[in-house]
C-alpha positions as CSV (number, residue, x, y, z in Angstrom):
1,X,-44.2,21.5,14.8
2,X,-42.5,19.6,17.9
3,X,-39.7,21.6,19.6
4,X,-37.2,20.0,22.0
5,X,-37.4,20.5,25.7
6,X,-35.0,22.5,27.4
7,X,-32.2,20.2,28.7
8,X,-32.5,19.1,24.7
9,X,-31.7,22.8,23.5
10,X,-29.1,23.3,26.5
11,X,-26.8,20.6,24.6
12,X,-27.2,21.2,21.5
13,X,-26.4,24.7,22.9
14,X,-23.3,23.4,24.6
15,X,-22.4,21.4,21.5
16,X,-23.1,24.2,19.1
17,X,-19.4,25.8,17.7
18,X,-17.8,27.0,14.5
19,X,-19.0,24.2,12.3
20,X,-15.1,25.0,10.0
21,X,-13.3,23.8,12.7
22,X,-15.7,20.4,13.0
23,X,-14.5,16.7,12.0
24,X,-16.4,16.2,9.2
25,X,-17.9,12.9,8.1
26,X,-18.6,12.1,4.6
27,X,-20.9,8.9,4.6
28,X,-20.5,7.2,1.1
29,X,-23.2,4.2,0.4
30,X,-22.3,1.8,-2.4
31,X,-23.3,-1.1,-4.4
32,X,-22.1,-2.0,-7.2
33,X,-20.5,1.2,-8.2
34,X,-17.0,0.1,-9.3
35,X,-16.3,2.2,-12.3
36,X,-17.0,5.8,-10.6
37,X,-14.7,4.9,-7.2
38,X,-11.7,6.3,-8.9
39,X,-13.1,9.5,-10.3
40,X,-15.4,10.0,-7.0
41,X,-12.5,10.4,-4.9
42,X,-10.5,12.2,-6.7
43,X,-13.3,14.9,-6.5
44,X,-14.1,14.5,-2.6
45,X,-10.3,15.1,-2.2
46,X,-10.9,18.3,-4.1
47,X,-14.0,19.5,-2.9
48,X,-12.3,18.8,0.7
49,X,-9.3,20.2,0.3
50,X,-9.2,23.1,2.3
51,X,-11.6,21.9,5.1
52,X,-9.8,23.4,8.4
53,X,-10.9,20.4,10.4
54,X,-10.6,16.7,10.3
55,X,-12.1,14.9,7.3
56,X,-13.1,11.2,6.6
57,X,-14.2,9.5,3.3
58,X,-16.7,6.9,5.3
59,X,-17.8,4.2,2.5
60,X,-20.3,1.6,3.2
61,X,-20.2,-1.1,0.9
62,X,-24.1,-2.6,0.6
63,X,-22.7,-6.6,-0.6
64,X,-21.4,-5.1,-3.8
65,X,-20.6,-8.3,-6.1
66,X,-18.3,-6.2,-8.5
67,X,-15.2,-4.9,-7.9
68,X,-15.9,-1.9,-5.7
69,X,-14.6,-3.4,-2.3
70,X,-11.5,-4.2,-3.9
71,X,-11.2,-0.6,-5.3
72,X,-11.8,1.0,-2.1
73,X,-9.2,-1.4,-0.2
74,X,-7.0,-0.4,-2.8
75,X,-7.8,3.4,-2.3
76,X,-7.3,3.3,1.3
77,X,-4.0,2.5,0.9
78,X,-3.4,5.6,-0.9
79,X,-5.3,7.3,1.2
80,X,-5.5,7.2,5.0
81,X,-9.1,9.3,5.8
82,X,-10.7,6.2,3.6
83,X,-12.5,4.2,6.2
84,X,-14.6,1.0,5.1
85,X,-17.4,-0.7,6.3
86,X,-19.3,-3.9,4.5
87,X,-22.3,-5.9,4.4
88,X,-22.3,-9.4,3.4
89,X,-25.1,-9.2,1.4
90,X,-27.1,-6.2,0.0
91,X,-29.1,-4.7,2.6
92,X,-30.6,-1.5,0.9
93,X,-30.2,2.2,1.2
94,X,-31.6,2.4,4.7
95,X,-28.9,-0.2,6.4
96,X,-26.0,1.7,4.7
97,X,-27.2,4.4,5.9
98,X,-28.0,3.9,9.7
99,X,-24.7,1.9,9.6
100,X,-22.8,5.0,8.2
101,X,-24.6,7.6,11.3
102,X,-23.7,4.7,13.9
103,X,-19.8,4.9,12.7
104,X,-18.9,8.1,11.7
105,X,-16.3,9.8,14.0
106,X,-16.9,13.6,12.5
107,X,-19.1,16.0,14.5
108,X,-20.9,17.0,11.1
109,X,-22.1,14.3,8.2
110,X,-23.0,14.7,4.9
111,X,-24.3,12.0,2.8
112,X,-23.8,11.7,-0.5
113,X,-24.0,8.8,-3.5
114,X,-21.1,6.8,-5.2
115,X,-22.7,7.8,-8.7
116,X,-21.5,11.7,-9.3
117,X,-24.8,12.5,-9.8
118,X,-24.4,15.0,-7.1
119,X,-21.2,17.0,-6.8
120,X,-18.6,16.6,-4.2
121,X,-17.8,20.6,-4.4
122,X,-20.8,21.2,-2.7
123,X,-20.2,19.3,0.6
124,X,-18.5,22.0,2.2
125,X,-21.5,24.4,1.1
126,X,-24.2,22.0,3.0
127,X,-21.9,21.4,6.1
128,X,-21.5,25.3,6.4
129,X,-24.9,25.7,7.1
130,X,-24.7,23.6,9.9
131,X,-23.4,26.6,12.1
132,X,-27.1,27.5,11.8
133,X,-29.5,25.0,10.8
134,X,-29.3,20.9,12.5
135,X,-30.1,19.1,9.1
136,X,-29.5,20.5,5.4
137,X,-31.2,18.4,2.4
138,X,-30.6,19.4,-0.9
139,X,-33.4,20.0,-3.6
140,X,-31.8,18.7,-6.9
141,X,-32.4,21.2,-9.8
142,X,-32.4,20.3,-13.4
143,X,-32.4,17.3,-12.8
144,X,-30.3,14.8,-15.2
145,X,-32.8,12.0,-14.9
146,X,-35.5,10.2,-17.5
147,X,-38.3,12.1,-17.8
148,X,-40.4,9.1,-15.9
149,X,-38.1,9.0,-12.7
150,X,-38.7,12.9,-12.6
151,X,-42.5,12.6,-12.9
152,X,-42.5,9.4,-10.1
153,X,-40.2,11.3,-8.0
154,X,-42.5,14.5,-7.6
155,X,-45.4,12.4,-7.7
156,X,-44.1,10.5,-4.8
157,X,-42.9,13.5,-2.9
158,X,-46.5,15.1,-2.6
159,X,-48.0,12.2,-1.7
160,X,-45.5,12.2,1.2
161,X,-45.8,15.7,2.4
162,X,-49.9,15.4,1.6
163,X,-50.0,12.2,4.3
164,X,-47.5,13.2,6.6
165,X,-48.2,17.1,6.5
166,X,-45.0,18.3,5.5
167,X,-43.1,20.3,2.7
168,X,-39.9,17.9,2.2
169,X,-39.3,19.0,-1.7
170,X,-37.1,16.5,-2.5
171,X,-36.9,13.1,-0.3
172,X,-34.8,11.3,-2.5
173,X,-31.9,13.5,-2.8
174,X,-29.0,11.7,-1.1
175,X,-26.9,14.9,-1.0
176,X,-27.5,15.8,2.9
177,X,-25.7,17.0,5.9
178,X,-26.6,16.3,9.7
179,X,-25.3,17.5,12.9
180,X,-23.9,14.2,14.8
181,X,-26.8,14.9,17.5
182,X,-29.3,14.1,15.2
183,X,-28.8,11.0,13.7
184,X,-26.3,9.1,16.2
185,X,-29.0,7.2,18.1
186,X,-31.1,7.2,15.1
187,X,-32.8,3.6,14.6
188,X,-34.3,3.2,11.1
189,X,-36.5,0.7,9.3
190,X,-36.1,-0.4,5.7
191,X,-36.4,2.6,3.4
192,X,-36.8,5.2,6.3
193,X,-34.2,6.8,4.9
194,X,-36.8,9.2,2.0
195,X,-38.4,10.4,5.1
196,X,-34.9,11.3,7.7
197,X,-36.1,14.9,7.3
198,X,-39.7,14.4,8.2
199,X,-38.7,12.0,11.3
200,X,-35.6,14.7,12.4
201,X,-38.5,17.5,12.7
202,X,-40.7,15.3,14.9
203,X,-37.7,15.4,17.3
204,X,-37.5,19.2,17.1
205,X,-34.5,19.5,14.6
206,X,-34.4,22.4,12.3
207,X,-34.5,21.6,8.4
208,X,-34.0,23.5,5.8
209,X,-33.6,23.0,2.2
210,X,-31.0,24.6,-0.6
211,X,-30.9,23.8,-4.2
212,X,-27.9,21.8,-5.5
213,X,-27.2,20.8,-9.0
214,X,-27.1,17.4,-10.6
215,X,-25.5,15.6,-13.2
216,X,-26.5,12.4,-15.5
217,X,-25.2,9.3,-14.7
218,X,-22.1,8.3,-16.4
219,X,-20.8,5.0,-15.5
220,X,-22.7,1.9,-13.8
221,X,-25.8,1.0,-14.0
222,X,-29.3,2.4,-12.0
223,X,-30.7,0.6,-9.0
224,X,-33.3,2.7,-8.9
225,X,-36.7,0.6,-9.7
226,X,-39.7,2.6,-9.8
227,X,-42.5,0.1,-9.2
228,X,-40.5,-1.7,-6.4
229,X,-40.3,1.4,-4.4
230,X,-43.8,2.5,-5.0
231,X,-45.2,-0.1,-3.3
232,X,-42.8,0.1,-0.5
233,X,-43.1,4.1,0.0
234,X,-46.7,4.0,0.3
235,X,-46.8,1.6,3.1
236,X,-43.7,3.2,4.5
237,X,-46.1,7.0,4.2
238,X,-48.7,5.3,6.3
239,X,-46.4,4.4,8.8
240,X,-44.8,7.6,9.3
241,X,-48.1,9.2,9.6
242,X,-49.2,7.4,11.8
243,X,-45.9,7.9,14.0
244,X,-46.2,11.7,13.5
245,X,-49.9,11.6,14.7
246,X,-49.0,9.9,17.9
247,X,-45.5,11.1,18.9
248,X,-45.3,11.8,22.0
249,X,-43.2,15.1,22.7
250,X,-42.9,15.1,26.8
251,X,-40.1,16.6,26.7
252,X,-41.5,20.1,26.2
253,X,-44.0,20.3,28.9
254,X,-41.7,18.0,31.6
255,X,-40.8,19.5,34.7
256,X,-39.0,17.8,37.4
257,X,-39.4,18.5,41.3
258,X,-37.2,17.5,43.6
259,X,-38.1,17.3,47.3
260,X,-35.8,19.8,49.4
261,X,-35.1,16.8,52.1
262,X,-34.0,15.0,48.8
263,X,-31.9,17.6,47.1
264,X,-30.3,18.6,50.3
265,X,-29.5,14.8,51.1
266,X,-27.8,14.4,47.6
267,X,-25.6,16.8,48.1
268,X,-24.2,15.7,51.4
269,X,-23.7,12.5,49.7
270,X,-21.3,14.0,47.4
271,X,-19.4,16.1,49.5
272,X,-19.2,12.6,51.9
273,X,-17.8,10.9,48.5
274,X,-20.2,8.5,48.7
275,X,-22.3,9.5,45.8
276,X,-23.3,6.5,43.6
């Protein structure tokens, strides 16, 4: 386990408040997901409701070639907290996603997926928890899925934690919420995103993990393709490893030591005003 150095905790420190009176980001990716954009917001606006601080409905649309751009223009005008973002082409998961951290204005995220399969009423539940923990992922229980997208899933996930020596139950769950600090200078590779948990606690974040319920899909079509992302996760698994195995955590054995003649000479410079 890698902890931050001291100047790290000292800001997060300074930055740390009453996550209810926060901006709160909610970072929507989409492709293709025209027929749920309707019914989606109508339950963020719900589930956010009665959020005391500033709320916007991020969406990044991943080259969608149905109608949901349209729908979300169309929404926005409805809608003010609607901000938009778009690729030109489909970039994947991972893009939307860094592209989503990199824009967000709110001092908390939470990601969640344009399919309802998660529920909007329990964003303000994971961004609550903030006020304690840096990142919340959510475990999905019961889940509404085939019975072979189950069994790859948990397959998947303890081949993960076996070669990367974690305990992330439940990588693939989209439903998430991050304190700014965490993810805004957060550069990510293609599909990354299954293992932001693992990557956060190198850099000395705290994780923790709640259960949060699921639904079946009921409108659009899955992206998810099992063989296609096998192949990808377990060369992405040896990367990661081998990042974990040779990061490099200076920060919590760095001191600095300033000469006295030096110190002292800095300060006259700024009482002179001629500080650079």
């Amino acid at each position: 386990m890698f902890h931050l150095g001291t100047v790290a905790q000292e800001r997060c420190l300074r930055l740390r408040r009453r996550v209810e009176s926060d901006s709160l980001s909610v970072v929507i990716p989409a492709y293709n997901e025209a027929e749920n954009i309707a019914p989606l917001l109508e339950r963020l606006q719900a589930a956010l409701a009665g959020w005391p601080g500033e709320v916007e409905f991020l969406f990044i649309d991943d080259g969608s070639t149905d109608a949901t751009l349209e729908l979300l223009k169309r929404a926005q005008l409805r809608e003010p907290r609607i901000r938009i973002a778009c690729f030109r082409r489909n970039l994947g998961q991972t893009a939307a996603m860094e592209a989503g951290f990199h824009l967000a204005r709110g001092r908390s995220m939470v990601t969640i997926d344009s399919d309802l399969q998660n529920d909007p009423a329990e964003i303000p539940r994971l961004a609550r928890l903030l006020g304690e923990w840096d990142v919340v992922c959510g475990i999905r229980v019961r889940r509404q899925d085939t019975w072979w997208k189950r069994m790859s899933s948990r397959i998947a996930n303890g081949f993960r934690n076996w070669a990367t020596g974690d305990d992330i139950v439940d990588t693939g769950c989209t439903l998430k919420a991050y304190r700014r600090e965490c993810v805004e200078r957060l550069e990510l590779y293609n599909g990354m995103h299954r293992f932001l948990p693992t990557l956060l606690r190198m850099r000395g974040y705290r994780v923790a993990q709640i259960p949060v319920s699921h639904y079946p899909r009921l409108a659009g079509r899955t992206k998810y393709d099992t063989w296609r992302r096998l192949k990808k996760g377990l060369t992405d698994v040896w990367a990661v490893r081998w990042m974990k195995k040779n990061w490099i955590a200076y920060e919590s054995v760095l001191e600095v030591m300033e000469a006295p003649a030096a110190a002292d000479a800095g300060s006259s410079l700024e009482k002179d005003g001629h500080a650079p």
